[in-house]
Residue frames relative to the residue before (quaternion, step in Angstrom):
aa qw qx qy qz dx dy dz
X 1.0000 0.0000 0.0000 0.0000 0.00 0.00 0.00
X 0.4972 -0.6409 0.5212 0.2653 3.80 -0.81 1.20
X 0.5726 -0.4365 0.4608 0.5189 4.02 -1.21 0.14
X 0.7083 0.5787 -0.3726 0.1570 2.77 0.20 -1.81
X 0.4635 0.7129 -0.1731 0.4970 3.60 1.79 -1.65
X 0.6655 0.4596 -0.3029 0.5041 3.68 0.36 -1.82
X 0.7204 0.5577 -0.3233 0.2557 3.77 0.11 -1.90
X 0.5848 0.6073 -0.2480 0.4772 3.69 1.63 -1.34
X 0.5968 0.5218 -0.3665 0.4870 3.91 0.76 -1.06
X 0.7871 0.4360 -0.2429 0.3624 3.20 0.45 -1.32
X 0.5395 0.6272 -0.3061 0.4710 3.34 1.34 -0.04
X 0.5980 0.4636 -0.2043 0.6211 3.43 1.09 -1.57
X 0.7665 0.4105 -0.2734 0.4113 3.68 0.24 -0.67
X 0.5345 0.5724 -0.3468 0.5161 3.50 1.04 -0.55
X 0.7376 0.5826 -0.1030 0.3255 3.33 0.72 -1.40
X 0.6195 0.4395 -0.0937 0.6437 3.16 1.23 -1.33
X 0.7787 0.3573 -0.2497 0.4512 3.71 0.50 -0.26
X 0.5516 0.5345 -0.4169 0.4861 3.46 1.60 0.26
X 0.5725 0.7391 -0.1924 0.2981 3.13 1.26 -0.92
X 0.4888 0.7607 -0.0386 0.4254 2.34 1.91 -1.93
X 0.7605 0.3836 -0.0775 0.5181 2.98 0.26 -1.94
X 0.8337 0.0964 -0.4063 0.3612 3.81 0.40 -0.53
X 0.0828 0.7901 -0.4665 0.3889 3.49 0.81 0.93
X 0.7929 0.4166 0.0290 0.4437 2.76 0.28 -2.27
X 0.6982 0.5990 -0.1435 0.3648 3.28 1.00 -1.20
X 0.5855 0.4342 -0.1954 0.6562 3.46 1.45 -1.58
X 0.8045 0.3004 -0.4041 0.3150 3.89 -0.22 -0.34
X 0.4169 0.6082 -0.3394 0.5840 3.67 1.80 0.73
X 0.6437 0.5741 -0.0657 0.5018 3.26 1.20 -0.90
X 0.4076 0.5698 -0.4308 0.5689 3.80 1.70 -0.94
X 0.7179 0.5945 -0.2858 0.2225 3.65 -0.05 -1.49
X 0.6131 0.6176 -0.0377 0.4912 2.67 1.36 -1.70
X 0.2804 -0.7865 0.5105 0.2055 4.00 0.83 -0.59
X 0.7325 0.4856 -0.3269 0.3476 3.13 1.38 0.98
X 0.2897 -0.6217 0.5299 0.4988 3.80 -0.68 -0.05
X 0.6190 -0.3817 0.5194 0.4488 3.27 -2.03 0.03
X 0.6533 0.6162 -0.3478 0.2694 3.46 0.16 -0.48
X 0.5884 0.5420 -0.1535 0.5800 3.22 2.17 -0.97
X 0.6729 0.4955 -0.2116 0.5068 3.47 1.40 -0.61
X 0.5967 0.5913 -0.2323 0.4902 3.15 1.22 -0.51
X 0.4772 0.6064 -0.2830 0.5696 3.34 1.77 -0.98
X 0.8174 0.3899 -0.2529 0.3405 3.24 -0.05 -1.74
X 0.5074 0.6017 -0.4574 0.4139 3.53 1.15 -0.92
X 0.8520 0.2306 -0.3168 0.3472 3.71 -0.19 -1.12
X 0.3481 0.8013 -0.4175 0.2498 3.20 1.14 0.11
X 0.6747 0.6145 -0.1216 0.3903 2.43 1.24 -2.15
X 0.7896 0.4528 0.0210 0.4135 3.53 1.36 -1.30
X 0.6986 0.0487 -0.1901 0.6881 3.22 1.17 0.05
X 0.5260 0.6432 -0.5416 0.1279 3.74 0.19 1.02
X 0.4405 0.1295 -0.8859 -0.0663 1.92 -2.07 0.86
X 0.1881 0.8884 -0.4186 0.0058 3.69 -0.24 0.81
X 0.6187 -0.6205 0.3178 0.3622 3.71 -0.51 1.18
X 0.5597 -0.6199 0.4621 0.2983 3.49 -0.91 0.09
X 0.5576 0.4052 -0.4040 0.6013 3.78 1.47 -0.69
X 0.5985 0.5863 -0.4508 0.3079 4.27 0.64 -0.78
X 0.6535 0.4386 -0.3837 0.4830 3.40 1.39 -1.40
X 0.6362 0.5745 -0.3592 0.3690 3.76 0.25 -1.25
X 0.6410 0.3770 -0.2943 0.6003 4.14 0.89 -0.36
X 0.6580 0.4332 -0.4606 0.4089 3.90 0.47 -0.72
X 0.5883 0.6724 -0.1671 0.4171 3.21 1.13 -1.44
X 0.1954 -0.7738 0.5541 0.2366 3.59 1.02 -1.05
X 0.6861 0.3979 -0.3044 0.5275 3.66 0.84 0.54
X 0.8376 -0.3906 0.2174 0.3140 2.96 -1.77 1.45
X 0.5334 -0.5946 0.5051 0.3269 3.79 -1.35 0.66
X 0.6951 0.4824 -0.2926 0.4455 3.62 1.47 -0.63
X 0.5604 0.5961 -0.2805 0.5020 3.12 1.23 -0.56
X 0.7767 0.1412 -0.2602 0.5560 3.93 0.53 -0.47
X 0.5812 0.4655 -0.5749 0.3391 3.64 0.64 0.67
X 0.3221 0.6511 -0.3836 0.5703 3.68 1.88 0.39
X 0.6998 0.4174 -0.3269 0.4788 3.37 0.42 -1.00
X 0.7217 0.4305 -0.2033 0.5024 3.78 0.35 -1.22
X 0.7432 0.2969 -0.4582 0.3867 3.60 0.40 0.18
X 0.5647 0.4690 -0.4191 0.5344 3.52 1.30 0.00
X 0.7398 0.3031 -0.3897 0.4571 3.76 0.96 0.58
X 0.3478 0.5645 -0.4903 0.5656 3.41 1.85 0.56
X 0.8189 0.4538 -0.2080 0.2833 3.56 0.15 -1.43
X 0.7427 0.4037 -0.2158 0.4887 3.58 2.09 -0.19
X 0.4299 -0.5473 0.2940 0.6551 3.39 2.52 0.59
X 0.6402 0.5050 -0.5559 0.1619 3.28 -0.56 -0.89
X 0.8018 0.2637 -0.3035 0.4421 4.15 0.16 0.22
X 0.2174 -0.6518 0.7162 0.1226 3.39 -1.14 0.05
X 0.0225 0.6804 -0.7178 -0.1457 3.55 -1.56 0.78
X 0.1846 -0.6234 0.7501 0.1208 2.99 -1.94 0.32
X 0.3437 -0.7499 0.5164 0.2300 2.96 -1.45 0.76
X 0.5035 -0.7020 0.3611 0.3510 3.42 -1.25 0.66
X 0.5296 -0.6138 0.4425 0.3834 3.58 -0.90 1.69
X 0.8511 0.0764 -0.3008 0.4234 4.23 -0.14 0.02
X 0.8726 -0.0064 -0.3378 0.3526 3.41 0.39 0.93
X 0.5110 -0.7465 0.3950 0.1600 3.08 -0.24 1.71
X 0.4320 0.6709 -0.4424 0.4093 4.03 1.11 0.07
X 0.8019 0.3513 -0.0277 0.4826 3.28 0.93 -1.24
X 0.0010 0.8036 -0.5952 0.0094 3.35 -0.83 0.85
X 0.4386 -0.6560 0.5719 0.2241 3.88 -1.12 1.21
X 0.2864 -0.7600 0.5829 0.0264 3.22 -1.22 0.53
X 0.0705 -0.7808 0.6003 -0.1584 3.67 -0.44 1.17
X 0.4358 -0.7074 0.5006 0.2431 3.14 -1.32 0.94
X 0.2974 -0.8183 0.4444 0.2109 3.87 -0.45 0.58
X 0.8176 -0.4432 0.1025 0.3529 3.57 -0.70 0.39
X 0.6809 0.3605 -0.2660 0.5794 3.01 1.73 -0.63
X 0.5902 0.5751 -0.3712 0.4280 3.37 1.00 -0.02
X 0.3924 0.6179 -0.3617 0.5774 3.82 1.73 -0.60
X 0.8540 0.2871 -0.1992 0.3855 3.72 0.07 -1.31
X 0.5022 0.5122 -0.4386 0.5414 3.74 1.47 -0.16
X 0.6536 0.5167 -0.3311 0.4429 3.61 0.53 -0.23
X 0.5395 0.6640 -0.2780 0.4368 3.36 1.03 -0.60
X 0.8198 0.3786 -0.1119 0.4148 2.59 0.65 -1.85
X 0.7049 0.4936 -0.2869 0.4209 3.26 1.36 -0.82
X 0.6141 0.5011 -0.3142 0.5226 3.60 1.34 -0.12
X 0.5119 0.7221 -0.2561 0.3886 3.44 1.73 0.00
X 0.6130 0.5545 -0.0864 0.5561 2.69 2.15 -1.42
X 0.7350 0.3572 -0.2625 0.5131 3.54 0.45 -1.21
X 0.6451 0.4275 -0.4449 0.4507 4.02 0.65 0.32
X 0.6230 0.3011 -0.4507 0.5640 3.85 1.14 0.12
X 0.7319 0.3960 -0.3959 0.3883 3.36 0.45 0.27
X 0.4277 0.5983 -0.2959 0.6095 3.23 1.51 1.02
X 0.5832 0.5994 -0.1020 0.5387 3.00 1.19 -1.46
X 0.6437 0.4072 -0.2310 0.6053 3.87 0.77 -1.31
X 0.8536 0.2409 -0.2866 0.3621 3.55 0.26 -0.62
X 0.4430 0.4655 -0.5923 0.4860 3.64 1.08 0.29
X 0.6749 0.5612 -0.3806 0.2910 4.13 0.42 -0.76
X 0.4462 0.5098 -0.4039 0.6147 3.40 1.67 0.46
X 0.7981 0.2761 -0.2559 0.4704 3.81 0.47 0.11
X 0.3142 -0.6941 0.5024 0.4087 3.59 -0.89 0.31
X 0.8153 -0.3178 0.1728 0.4522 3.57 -1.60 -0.09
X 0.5907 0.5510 -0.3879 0.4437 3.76 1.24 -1.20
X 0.5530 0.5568 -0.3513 0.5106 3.55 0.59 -1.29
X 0.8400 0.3913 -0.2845 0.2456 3.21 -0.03 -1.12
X 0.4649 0.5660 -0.3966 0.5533 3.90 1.99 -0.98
X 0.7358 0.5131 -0.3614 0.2543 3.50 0.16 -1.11
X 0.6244 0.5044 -0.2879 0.5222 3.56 1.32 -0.46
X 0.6341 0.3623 -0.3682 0.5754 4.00 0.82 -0.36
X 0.6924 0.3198 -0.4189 0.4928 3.66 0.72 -0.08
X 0.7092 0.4125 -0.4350 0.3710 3.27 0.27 -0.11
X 0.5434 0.5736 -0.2334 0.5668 3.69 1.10 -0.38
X 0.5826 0.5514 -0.2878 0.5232 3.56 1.38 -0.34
X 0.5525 0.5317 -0.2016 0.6094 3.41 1.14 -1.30
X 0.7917 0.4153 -0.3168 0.3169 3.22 -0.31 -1.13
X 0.5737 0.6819 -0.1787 0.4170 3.73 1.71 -1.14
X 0.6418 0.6107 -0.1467 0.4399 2.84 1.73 -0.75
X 0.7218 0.2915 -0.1521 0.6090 3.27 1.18 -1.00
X 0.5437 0.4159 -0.6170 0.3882 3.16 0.66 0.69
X 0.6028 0.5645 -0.3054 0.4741 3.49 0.60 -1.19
X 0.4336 0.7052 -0.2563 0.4990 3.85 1.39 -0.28
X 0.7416 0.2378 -0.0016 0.6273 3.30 0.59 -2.03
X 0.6708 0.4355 -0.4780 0.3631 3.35 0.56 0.09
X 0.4899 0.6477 -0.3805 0.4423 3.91 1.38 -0.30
């Protein structure tokens, strides 16, 4: 099989297994009373807070209206806290709040046994060869991204 041939599988396969995963991921998530999109919130929350609403809405790649939707359906279920900023009152930081700390947990509890189930389809070699290759690959992005 030519690269060019290999590079395409890995595409179709890349693809089809994201899907997969959020498929799999969003009908875990029903339970949960959230969308991925809300989880996706809370994740970077979790990771770069204290973080403005225009910072999330650019990390995110989506509209300032579109993730201040997102944050009031995690204002209106506890999970965030805002503060305004002490010299301009326009802008307010976001922080995950106590229940929103332990919805993460739990929800980061989930997506690692369901990781956990799908590394147990591979054996340990299978399994180095995927963190190293995914290493590599991290690289050249962070590469093209310079």
């Amino acid at each position: 099989m030519q690269r060019n041939e290999l590079v395409e599988q890995y595409l179709d396969v890349s693809h089809t297994f994201q899907l997969a995963w959020k498929n799999h991921f969003t009908q875990v998530l029903s339970s949960e009373q959230m969308s991925l999109a809300q989880v996706g919130l809370l994740m970077i929350i979790k990771t770069m807070q204290p973080i403005s609403g225009s910072d999330l809405a650019a990390h995110m790649r989506i509209s300032r209206s579109a993730v201040t939707q997102l944050i009031d359906a995690l204002g209106q279920q506890g999970y965030i806290k805002r503060q305004e900023d002490v010299h301009d009152r326009r802008i307010s930081y976001i922080t995950l709040s106590g229940k929103g700390i332990a919805k993460y947990t739990a929800l980061e509890k989930i997506r690692r046994e369901l990781y956990m189930k799908l590394a147990g389809a591979l054996d340990d070699d299978e399994l180095r060869a995927i963190v190293s290759i995914h290493k590599k690959m991290i690289i050249e992005l962070e590469k093209a991204g310079e």
